[in-house]
C-alpha positions in Angstrom: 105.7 83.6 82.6 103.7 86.5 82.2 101.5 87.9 85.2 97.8 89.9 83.7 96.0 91.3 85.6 92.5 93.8 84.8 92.4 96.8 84.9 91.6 98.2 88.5 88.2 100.4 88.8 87.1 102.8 90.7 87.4 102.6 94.0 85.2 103.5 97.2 87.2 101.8 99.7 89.8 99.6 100.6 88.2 96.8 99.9 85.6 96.7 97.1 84.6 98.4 93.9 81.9 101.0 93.5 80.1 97.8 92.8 80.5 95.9 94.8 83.3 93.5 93.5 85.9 92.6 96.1 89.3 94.5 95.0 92.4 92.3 93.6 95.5 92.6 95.8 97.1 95.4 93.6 94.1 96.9 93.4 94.1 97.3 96.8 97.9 98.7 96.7 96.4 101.0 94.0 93.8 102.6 96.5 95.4 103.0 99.8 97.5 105.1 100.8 101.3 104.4 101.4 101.9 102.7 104.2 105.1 102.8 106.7 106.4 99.3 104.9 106.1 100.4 101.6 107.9 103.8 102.5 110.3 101.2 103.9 111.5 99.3 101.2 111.7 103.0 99.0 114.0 104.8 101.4 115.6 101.1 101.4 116.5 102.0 97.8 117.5 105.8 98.1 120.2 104.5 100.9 121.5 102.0 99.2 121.8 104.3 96.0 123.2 107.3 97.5 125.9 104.9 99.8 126.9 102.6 96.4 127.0 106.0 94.7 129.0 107.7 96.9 131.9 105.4 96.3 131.4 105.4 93.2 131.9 109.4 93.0 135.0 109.3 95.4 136.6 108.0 93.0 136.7 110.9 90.9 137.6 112.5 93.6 140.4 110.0 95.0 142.5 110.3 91.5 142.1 114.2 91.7 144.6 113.4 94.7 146.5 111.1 93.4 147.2 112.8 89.7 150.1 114.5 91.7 151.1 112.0 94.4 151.6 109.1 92.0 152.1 111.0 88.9 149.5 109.8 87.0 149.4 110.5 83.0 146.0 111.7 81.4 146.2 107.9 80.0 146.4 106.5 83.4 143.8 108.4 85.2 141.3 107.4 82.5 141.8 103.9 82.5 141.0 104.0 86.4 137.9 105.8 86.2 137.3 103.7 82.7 137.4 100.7 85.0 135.0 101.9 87.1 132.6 102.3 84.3 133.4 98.4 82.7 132.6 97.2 86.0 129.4 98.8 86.0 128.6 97.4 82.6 129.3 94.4 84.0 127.2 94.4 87.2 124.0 95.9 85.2 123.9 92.5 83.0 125.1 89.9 85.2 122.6 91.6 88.4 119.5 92.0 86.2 119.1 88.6 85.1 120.2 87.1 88.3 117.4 89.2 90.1 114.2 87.9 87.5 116.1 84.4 88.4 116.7 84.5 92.0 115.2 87.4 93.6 115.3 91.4 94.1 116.4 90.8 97.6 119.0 88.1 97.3 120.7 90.2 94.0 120.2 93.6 96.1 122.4 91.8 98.9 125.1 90.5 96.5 125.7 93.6 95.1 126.5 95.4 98.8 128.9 92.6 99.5 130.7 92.9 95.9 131.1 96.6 96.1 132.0 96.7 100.3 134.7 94.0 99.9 136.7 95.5 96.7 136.4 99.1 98.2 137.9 97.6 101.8 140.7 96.3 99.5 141.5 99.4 97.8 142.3 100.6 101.1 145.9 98.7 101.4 146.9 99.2 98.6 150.6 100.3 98.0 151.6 103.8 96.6 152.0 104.0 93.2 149.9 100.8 92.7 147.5 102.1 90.0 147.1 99.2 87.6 145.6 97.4 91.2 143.6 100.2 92.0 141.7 99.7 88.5 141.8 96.1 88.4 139.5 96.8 91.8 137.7 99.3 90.7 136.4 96.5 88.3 135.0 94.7 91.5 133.3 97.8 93.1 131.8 98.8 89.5 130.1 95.5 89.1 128.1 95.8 92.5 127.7 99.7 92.2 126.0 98.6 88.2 123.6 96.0 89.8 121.7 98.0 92.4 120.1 100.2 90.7 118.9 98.0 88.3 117.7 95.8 90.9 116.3 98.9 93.1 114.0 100.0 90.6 112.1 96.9 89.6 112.1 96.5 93.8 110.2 99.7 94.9 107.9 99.3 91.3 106.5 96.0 92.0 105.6 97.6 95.5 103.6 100.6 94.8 100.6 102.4 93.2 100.4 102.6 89.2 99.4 106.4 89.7 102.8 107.5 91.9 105.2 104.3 90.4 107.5 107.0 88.3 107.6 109.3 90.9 108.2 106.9 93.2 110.5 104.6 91.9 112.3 107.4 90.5 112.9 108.2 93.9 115.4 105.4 93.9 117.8 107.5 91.6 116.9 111.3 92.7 119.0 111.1 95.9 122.1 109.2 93.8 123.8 112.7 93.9 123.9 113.0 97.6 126.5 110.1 97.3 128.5 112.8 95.5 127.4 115.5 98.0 128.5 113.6 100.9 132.3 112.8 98.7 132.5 116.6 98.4 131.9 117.1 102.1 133.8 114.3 103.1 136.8 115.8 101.1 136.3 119.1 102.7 137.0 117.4 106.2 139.4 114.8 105.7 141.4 116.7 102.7 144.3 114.7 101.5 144.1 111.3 103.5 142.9 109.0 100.2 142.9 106.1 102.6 140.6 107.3 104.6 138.3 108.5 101.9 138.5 105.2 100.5 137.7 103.5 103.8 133.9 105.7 104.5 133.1 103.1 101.6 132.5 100.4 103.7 130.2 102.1 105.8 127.4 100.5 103.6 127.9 97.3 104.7 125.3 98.4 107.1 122.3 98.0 104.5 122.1 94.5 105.3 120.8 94.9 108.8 117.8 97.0 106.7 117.4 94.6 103.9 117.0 91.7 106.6 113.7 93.5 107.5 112.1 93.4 104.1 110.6 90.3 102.0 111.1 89.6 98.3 108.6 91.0 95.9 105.2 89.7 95.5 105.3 89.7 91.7 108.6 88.0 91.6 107.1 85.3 93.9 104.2 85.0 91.6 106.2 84.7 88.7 108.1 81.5 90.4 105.0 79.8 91.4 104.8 81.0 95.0 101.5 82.7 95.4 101.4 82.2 99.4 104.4 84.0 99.4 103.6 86.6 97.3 100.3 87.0 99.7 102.4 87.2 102.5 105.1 90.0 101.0 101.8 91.7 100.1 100.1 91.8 103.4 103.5 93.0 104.7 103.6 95.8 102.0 99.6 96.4 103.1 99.6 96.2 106.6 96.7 94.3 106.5 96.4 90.2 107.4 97.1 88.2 105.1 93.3 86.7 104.8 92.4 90.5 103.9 94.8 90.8 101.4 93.1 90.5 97.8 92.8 87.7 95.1 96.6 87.6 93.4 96.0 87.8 89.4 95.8 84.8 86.9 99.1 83.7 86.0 99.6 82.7 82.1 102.4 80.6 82.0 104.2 81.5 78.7 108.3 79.9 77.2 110.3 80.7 80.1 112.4 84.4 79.8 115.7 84.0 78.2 118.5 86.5 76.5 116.7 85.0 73.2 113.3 85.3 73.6 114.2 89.4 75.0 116.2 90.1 71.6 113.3 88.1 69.8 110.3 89.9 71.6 111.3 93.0 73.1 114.1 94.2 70.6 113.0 97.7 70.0 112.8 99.0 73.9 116.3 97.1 74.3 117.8 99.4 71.3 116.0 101.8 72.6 117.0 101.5 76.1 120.7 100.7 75.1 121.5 103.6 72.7 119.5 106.5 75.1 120.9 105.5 77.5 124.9 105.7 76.3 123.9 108.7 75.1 122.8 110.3 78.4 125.4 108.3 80.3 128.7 109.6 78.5 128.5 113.6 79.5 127.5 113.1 82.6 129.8 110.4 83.4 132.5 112.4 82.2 132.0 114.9 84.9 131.8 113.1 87.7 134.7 111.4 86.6 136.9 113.8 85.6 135.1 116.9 86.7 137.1 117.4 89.8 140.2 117.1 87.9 139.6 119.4 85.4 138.4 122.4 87.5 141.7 121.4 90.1 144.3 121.2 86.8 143.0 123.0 83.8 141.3 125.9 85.4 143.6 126.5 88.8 140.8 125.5 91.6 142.4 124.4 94.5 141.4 121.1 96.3 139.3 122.6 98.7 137.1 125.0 96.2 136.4 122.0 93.9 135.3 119.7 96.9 132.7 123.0 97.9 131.9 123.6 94.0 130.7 120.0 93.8 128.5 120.4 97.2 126.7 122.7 94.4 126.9 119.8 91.5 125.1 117.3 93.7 122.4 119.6 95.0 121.4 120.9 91.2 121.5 117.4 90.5 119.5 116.0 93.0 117.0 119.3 91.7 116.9 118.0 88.0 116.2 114.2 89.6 113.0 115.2 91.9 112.0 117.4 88.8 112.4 114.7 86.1 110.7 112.0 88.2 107.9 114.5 89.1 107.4 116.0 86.1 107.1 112.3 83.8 104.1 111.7 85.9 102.5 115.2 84.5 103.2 115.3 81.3 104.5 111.8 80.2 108.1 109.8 79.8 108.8 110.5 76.5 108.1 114.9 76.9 110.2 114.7 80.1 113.5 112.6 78.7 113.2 114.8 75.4 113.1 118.5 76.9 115.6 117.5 79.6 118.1 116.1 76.9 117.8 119.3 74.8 118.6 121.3 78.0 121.3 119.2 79.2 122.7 119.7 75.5 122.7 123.1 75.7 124.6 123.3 78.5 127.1 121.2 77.1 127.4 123.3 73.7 128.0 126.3 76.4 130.8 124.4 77.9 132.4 124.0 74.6 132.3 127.1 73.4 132.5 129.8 76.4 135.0 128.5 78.8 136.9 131.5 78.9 136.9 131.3 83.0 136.7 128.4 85.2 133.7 129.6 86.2 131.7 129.6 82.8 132.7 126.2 82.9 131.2 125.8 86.0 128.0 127.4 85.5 127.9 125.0 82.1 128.5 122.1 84.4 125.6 123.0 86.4 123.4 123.3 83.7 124.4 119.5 82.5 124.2 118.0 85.8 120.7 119.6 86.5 119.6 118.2 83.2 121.6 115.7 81.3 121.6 113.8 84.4 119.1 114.9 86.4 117.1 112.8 84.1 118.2 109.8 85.5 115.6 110.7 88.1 113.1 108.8 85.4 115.5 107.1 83.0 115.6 103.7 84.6 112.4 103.8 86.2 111.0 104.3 82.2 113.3 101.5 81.3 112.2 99.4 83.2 108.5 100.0 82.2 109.2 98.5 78.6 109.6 95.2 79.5 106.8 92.9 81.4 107.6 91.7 84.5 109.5 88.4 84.4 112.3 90.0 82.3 111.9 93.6 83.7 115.2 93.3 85.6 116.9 91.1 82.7 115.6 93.7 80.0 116.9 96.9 82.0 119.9 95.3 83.2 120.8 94.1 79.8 119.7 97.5 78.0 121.3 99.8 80.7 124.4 97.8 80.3 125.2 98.3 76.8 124.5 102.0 77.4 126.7 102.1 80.7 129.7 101.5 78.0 129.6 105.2 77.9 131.4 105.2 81.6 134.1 103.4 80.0 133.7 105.2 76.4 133.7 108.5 78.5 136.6 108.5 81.0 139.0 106.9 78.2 138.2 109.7 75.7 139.1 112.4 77.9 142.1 110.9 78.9 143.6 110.8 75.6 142.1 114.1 75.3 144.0 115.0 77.8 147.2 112.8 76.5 150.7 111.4 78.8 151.8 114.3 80.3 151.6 113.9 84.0 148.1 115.3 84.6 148.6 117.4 87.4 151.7 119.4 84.9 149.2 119.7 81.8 145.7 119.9 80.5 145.5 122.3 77.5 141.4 124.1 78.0 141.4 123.0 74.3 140.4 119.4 75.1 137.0 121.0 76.7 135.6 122.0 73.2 136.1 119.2 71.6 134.4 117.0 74.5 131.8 118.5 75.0 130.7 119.4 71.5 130.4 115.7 71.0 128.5 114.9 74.7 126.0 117.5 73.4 125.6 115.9 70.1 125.1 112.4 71.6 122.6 114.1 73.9 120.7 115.2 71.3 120.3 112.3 69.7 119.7 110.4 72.9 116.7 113.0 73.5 114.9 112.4 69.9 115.5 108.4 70.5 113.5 108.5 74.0 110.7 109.6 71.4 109.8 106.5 70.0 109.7 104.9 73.4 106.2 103.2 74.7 104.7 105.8 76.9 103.6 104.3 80.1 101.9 106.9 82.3 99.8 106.3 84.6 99.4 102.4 82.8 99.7 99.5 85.5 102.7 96.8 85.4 100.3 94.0 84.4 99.5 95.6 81.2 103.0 96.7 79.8 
């Protein structure tokens, strides 16, 4: 079913039009100002981005450890972060369509519990145990793939048409702190893997905060339950709920389905799919095997690659605020294109003048700020090409076929890299070839975001 609504006018107050006319309920959410709930269920989202996130990360940092405690090979090492990255694929397919059929809420709390319980078993596991360790890295990817898939649709359906990039892009501007807080946590707790393993569980927590939040209105509405809707509304308002507006006319339409996306909404799923791979493979890389490369091809030590990437999540975080700001000023489309030819210069600088580790660094700086600082828009504008019942199903499915790049990514460098034990050998060599092709991919990821709908400023109702 398909949810219309008109578009809002102007507004004098609150509560009616410059005419007169009584406002709709997200009209209503279009002219006041944010209140304490809604700023509730977006720092909801940044939490449980940066915590999911920052296992996710310390990963990366975890096999930078263990590439000389267990000997792992360049093959090995890959096909642990490569795990990582299937799960995800995984958890952005099977958690989009689950949320359009059973909630935000309920798919937001499923994917905590996945990724909490297989990073509580990685803990005990036994030394030289790496096969298990990516076999449950599987498990943690799938619920680390799911949320923000599900996070985004959650905080859009909540706020004002005007702020809803900046604001849902919010979601995946702080995603870096999760790799800030690996870094620092590496700096204290230096070569204890365990115990980095174990400040993943912490998340678990995010349930106490989700219990305080209801499901969104529009998903309501597109179930059929339009008092509960008014009541998530009134919640989101602050108001009581016999203030809260008239809910728009429903049009019910063939119910959403894999088929009727790849019938009706093809070209934003290609779209969606192939841009996003594209983005997705550099920047993967280096978070994956970033750590490792600085510590074993250029001679950092543990310590000075834990404080360099304190300076990787803060440029990132930078390049995520910018992005997510900057699509509400001059568009989607501008904002993916110029920061794809950035990020792609950075990455043809990596290739190409790595003549110090700390070129390399200043090149990884450069991609991080941009090549994935854009993710501070690129789901958030994914998600605004499909209407609302299959919003989640859409970017879930579309995301997912691009997330193939975590698995495409890792793997690639590891044979790159080849079966010597990693910690022995990695010849600079492999960094020109990578990286020349992650700047070509970027490239063409940037032109591809071209042909996207633009959606500035447009409300939900009318995508």
């Amino acid at each position: 079913m398909i949810i219309r609504e008109r578009k809002a006018p102007i507004m004098s107050d609150t509560h009616v039009t410059q005419a007169g006319e009584a406002l709709t309920a997200y009209e209503q959410i279009d002219a006041r100002p944010l209140t304490g709930h809604q700023k509730s269920i977006i720092g909801l989202a940044i939490a449980g981005n940066i915590s999911e996130f920052f296992d996710m990360f310390l990963i990366g940092f975890v096999v930078s450890l263990l590439t000389s405690a267990w000997h792992l090979t360049g093959i090995s090492a890959g096909i642990i972060l490569a795990c990582s990255g299937l799960g995800t694929v995984i958890g952005s397919i099977l958690w989009g369509r689950l949320a359009d059929r059973f909630g935000r809420k309920h798919a937001f709390q499923w994917c905590v519990l996945c990724f909490v319980v297989f990073t509580a078993l990685s803990i005990f596991l036994p030394d030289g145990a790496w096969i298990l360790l990516a076999i449950l890295r599987i498990g943690v990817g799938i619920g680390v793939g799911g949320l923000n898939i599900i996070s985004i649709p959650y905080v859009q359906e909540f706020v004002p048409a005007k702020q809803r990039g900046m604001l849902s892009g919010l979601a995946s501007v702080f995603i870096p702190m999760g790799l800030l807080l690996g870094s620092v946590s590496q700096s204290l707790i230096g070569d204890n893997w365990r115990l980095l393993v174990a400040l993943g569980v912490i998340p678990v927590l995010l349930l106490l905060w989700l219990a305080t939040v209801p499901e969104s209105p529009r998903f309501y509405q597109s179930v059929g339950r339009d008092d509960d809707a008014r009541k998530a509304l009134a919640w989101a308002l602050e108001l009581p709920v016999d203030q809260v507006g008239a809910l728009p006319q429903i049009e019910q339409e063939q119910k959403a389905s894999y088929r009727l996306l790849l019938s009706k909404h093809l070209k934003p799923l290609a779209i969606i799919s192939v841009g996003s791979f594209c983005f997705i493979l550099g920047s993967f890389a280096i978070q994956s095997w970033g750590q490792t490369l600085m510590k074993d091809a250029f001679g950092f030590s543990t310590q000075m690659v834990a404080y360099l990437f304190m300076g990787v999540s803060v440029a990132d975080c930078i390049g995520r605020f910018g992005s997510a700001w900057l699509a509400d000023v001059i568009g989607r489309r501008w904002t993916m294109f110029s920061f794809g030819i950035i990020g792609a210069l950075g990455c043809f600088y990596a290739a190409f003048f790595h003549n110090s580790g700390w070129q390399f660094y200043i090149a990884v700086l450069v991609i991080m700020t941009f090549a994935d600082g854009v993710f501070g828009i690129l789901n958030a504008f994914g998600g605004e090409q499909f209407p609302n019942d299959v919003r989640s199903t859409g970017l879930g499915l579309g995301y997912g076929i691009g997330a193939t790049a975590k698995i495409v990514g890792p793997i690639f460098m590891g044979l790159l890299v080849g079966g010597d034990y990693v910690s022995q050998h990695i010849n600079i060599g492999v960094v020109t070839t990578a990286f020349t092709f992650f700047g070509v991919c970027l490239v063409i990821g940037a032109v591809i975001y071209l042909f996207a709908q633009e959606t500035k400023g447009k409300d939900l109702e009318s995508l």
